[in-house]
C-alpha positions, 0 to 999 in steps of 0.5 A, a space after each residue: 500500500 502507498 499513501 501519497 499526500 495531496 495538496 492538503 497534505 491530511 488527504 492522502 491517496 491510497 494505492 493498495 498493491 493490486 495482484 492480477 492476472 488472466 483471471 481478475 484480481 485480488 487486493 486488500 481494500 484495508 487492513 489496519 497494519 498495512 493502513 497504519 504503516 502507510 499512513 503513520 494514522 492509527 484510525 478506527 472504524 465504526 461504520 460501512 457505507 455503500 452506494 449506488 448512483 447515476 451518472 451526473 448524481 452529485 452527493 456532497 458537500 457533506 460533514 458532520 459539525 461536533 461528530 466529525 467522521 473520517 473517511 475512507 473512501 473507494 469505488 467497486 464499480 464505475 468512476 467518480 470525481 471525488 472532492 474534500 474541501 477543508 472547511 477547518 477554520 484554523 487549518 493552513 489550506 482552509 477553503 482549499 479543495 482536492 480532487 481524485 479520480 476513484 474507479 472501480 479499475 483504478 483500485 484507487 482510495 481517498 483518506 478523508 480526515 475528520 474535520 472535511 466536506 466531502 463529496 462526489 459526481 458520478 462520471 460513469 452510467 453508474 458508480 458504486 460507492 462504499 467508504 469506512 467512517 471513524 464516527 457515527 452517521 448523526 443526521 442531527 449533525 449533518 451540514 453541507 456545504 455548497 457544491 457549486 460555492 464560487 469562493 471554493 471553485 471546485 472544478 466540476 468536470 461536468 462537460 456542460 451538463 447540470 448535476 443531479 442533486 437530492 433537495 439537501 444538497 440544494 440547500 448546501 451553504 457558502 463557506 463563508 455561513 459556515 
């Protein structure tokens, strides 16, 4: 497994060693020895998630206010751009955002810390989505921020389409009502 810092050097981009030959593949998607290795993070898991989406479905920013969840994030199948903006007021790349190409072919995963927005746009006819969290999903502690906010700037690659979005990422906020 390799970790490699993004821009904001808490994102890191996992690369796990993919074994392959004429009959598929093999990987560890996460094995904590390996993750903490890697990574120099002794994190624990509480929770799964999987989803399914179309292409142009975009979900995020999402993050959780007192209950910050950490992510590690993948897909199995399909291909997304996948986001984190950091939204840590006294964090040196506040307002900066990062953005990965995760596919089901790549193998590719995103470390998300806790303190992070997070989201995604399916790029593929659809993407299934499946990450690991560090805290509880709270819905009571849930905020999103704007996807579209121009002060962050995040470079939908959206080819002139309009992204499918749920209501409650319509009500996404500016960074700066954060």
């Amino acid at each position: 497994m390799r970790a490699t810092p993004t821009a904001i050097a808490d994102v890191l981009l996992i690369e796990p060693k993919v074994f392959g030959d004429a009959r598929g593949f093999f990987f560890e998607s996460f094995n904590a020895r390996d993750f903490a290795h890697a990574t120099g993070l002794d994190v624990h898991f509480v929770q799964d998630n999987h989803s399914k989406s179309a292409r142009h479905v975009l979900r995020g920013m999402h993050f959780q206010r007192t209950q910050p969840q950490g992510k590690l994030v993948r897909v199995v199948a399909g291909e997304v751009f996948d986001v984190a903006v950091d939204i840590r007021p006294a964090s040196a790349t506040f307002g900066q955002w990062v953005g990965e190409i995760l596919s089901g072919d790549n193998h590719r995963q995103l470390w998300i810390p806790p303190g992070l927005a997070h989201g995604f746009l399916v790029l593929s006819q659809t993407a299934e989505f499946v990450y690991k969290t560090t805290d509880y999903y709270a819905p009571q502690d849930e905020g999103c921020l704007a996807w579209d906010d121009p002060t962050v700037g995040i470079d939908w690659p959206l080819a002139g389409a309009d992204p499918s979005l749920s209501a409650k990422d319509t009500q996404g906020k500016a960074l700066s009502q954060l």
